[in-house]
KOLDOLO-962083 format. One record per atom (N, C-alpha, C): residue in three letters; x, y, z. Coordinates in steps of 0.02 Angstrom, whole numbers, plus 50000, padded with zeros to 5 digits. Layout:
// residues N
alaXYZ;...
// end
This chain:
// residues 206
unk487324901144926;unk486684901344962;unk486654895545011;unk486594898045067;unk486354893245122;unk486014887845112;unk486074879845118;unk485544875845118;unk485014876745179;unk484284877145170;unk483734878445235;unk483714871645253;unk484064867645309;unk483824864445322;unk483584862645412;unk483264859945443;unk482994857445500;unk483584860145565;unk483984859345559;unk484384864145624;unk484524869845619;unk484564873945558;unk484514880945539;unk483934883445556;unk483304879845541;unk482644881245544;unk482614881645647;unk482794876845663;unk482844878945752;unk483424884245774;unk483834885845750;unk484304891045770;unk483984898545749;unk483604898045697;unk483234904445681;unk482554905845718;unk482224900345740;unk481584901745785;unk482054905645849;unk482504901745857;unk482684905045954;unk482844911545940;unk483024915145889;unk483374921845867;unk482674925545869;unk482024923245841;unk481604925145809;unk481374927945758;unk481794924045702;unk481434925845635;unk481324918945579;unk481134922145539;unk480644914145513;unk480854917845428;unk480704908745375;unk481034910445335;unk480244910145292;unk480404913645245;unk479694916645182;unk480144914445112;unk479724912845063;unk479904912744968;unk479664920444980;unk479654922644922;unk479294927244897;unk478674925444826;unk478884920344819;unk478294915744769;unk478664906444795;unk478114902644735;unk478104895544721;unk478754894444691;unk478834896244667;unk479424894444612;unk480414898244635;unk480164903044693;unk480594907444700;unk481304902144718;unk481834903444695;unk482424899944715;unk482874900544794;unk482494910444830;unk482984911644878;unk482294911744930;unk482604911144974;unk482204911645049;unk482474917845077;unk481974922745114;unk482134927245145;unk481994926945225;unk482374928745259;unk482284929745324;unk481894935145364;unk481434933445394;unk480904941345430;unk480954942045466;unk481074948145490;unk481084947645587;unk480584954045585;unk480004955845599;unk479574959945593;unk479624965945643;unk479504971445644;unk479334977045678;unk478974977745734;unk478344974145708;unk477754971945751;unk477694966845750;unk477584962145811;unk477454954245789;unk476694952345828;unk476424947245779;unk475774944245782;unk475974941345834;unk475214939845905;unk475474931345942;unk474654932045986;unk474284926345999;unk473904926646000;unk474054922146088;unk473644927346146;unk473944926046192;unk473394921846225;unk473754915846258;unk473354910246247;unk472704911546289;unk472594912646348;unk471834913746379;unk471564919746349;unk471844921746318;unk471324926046268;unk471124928046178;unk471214919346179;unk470814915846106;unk469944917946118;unk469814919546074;unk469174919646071;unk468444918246016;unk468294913946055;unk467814907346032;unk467294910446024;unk466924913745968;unk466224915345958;unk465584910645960;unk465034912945985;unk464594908646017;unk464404902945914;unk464614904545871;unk464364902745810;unk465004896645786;unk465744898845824;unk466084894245804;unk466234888345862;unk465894891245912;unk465734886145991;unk465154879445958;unk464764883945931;unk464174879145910;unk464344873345853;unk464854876345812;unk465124874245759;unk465364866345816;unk465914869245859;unk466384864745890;unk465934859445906;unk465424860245936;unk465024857645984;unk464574852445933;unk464284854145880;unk463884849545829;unk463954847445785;unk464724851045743;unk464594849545685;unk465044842245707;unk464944835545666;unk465404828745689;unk466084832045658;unk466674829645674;unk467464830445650;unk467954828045694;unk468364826445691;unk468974824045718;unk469504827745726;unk469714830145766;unk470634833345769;unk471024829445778;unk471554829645742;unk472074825045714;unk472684827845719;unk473204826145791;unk473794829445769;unk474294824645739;unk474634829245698;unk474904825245644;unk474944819545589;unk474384817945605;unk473854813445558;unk474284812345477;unk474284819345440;unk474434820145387;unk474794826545388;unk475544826145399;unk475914831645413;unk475884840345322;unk476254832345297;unk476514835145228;unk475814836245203;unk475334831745174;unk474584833445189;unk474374842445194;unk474464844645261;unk474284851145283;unk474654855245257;unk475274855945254;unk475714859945222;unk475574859745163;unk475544853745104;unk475324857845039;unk474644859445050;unk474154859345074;unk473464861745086;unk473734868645085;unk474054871645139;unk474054878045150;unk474434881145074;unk474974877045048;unk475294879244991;unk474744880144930;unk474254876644933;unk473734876744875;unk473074881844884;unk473404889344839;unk473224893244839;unk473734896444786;unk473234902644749;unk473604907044699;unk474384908544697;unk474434911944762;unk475054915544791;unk475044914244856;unk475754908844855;unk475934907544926;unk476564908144929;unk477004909645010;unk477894908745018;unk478084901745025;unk477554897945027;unk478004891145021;unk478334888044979;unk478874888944958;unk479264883444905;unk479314876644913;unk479694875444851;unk479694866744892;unk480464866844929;unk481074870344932;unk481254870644999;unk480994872345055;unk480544875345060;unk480174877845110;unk480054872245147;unk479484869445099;unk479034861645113;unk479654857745148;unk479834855645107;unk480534848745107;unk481054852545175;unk480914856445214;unk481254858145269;unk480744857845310;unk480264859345333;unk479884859545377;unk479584850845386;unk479354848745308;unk479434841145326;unk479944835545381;unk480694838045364;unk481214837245402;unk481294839745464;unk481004845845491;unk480794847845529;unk480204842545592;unk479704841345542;unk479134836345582;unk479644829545596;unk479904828445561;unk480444823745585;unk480734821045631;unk481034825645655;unk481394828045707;unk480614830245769;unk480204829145749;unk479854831145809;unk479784839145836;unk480074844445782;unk479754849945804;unk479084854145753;unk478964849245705;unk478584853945690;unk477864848245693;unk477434851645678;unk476574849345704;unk476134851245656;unk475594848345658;unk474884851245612;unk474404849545659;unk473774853645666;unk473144850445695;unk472804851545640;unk472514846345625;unk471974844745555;unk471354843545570;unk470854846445549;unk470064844045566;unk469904839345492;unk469724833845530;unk469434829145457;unk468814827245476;unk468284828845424;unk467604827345412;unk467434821245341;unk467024815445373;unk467174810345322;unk467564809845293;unk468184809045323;unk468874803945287;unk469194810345260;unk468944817745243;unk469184822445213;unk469714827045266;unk470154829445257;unk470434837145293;unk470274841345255;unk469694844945297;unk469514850845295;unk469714858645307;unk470334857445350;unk470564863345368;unk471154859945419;unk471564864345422;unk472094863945476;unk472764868945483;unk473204868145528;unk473714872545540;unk474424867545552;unk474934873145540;unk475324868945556;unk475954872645578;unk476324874045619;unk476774875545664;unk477484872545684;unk477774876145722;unk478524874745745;unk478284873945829;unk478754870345872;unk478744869145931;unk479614869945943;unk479604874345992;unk480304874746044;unk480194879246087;unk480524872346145;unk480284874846208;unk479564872146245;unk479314881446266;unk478774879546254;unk478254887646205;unk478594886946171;unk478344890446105;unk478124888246053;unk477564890146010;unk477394888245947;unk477294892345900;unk477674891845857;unk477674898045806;unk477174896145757;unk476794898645735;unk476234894645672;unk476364897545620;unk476314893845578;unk476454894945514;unk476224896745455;unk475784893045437;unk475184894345394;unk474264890045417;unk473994891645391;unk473384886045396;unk472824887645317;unk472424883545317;unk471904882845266;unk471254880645295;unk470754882545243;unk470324878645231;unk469754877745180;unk469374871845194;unk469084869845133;unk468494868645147;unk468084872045187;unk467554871045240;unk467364876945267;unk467004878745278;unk466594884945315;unk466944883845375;unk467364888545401;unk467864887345469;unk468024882045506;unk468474878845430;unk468904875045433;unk469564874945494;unk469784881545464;unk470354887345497;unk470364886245557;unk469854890845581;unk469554892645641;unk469444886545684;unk469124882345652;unk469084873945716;unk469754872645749;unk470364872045671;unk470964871545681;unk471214874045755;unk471114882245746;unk471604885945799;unk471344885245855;unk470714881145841;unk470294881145920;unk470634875645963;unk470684870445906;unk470934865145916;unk471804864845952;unk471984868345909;unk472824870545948;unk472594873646006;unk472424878046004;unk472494882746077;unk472354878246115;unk471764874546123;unk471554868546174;unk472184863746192;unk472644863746142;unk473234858446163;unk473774862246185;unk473864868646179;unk474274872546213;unk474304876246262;unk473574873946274;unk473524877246363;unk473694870646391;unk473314864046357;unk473544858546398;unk474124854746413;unk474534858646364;unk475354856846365;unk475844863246395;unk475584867246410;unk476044871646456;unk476414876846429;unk476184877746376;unk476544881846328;unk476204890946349;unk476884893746305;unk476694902146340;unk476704905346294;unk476954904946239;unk476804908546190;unk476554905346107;unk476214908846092;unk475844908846000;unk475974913145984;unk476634912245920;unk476744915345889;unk476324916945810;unk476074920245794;unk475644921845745;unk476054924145671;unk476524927045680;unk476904932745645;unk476704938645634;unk476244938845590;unk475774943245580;unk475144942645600;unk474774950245613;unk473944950245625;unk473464951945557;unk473144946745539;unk472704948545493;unk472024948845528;unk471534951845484;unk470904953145528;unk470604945645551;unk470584941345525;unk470354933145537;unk470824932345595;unk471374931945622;unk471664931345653;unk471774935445730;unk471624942145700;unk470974948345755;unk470354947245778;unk470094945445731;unk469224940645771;unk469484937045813;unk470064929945823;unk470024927445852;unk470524928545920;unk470854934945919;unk471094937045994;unk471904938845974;unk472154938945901;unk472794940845903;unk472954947745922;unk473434949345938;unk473494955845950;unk474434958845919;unk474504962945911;unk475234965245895;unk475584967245944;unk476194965745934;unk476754968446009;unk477284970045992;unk477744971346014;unk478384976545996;unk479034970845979;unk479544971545949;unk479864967145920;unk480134967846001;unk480174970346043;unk480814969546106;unk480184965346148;unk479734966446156;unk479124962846191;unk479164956946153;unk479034953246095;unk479054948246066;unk479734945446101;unk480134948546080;unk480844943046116;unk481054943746197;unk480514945346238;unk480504945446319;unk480014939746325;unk479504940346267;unk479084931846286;unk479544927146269;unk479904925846197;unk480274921946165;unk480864919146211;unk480964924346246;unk481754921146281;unk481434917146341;unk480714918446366;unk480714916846430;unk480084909146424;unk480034908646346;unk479504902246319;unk480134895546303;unk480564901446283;unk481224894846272;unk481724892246327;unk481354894846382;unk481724892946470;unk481494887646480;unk480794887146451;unk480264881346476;unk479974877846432;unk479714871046448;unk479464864146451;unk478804864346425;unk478644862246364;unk477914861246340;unk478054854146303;unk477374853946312;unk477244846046234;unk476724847146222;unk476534847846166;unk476094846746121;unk475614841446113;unk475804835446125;unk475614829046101;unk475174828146212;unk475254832446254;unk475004830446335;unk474374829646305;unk474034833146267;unk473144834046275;unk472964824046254;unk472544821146286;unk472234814346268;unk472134814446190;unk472174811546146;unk471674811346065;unk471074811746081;unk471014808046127;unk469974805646139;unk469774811746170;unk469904816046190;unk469784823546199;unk469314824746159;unk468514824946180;unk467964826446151;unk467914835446153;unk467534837146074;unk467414844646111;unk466924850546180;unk466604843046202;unk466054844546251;unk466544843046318;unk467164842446313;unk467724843846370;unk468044849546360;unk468074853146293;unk468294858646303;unk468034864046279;unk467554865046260;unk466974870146221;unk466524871146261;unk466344864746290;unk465244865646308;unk465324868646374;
// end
């Protein structure tokens, strides 16, 4: 069995497929390359006037990378999840190396919610997210999208569409359409880290 580690993990994003447990405890990692693929296309995220208001009043902080490993077991802490701890312990190594990311919303000293993703190119594949907060989640992806328009990036990769992920503008596309964005996101130049920190949400919400 293959060791998963951090340059395998970038040789399989450019192919386009991503690695899953099938439980916590599971020993093998499987590889997905989906039928239909999730991706949420960036000017058409969509911000409901209830999670605008959210952005706009409730106090919180976005934090990239703040607390990498942090977000990842957040998202792992739940009943039934694919994260193993190879999973974890590669994608950690991953942030390492500077391709992988979290945007975290923290409310009094807490993370409340966040996401956390792959970067190559200028693609972001996301991975999982949580939360622990009445749209926790949701601040999260607001929060990314805002740094991935401001970093130049062309595609969000989603994997899959779940309905939470349909409220907010994902849509499904054809595995040959997925890899006509993929080949032409990995031609080009993004960063993640362009948007200011001090980036208030009444610069990009109100």
């Amino acid at each position: 069995m293959t060791a998963l580690t951090a340059e395998l993990l970038l040789q399989a994003y450019a192919l386009g497929v991503f690695p899953m447990a099938e439980h916590r405890g599971a020993e093998e990692v499987q590889w997905i390359d989906p039928r239909r693929r999730g991706v949420i296309p960036l000017q058409g995220f969509h911000i409901s006037r209830s999670l605008r208001r959210t952005l706009l009043t409730r106090p919180h902080e976005a934090r990239l990378n703040h607390d990498f490993a942090g977000c990842v077991a957040a998202c792992a802490d739940r009943p039934e999840t694919w994260i193993n701890d190879e999973i974890f312990e590669a994608y950690v190594a991953l942030h390492e190396r500077g391709h992988a990311h979290s945007l975290e919303i923290w409310v009094d000293g807490e993370m409340i919610g966040g996401v956390y993703g792959v970067t190559l190119g200028a693609a972001f594949f996301g991975e999982s997210m949580f939360s622990r907060r009445r749209d926790g989640s949701k601040m999260a992806l607001a929060w990314l999208v805002a740094r991935l328009r401001y970093g130049g990036f062309r595609l969000f990769d989603t994997q899959f569409v779940t309905e939470h992920l349909h409220s907010l503008g994902a849509v499904e596309i054809s595995r040959a359409e997925y890899h006509g964005q993929l080949n032409a996101a990995l031609r080009s130049f993004a960063r993640i880290e362009a948007m200011p920190d001090d980036t208030r949400p009444a610069d990009l919400f109100g």
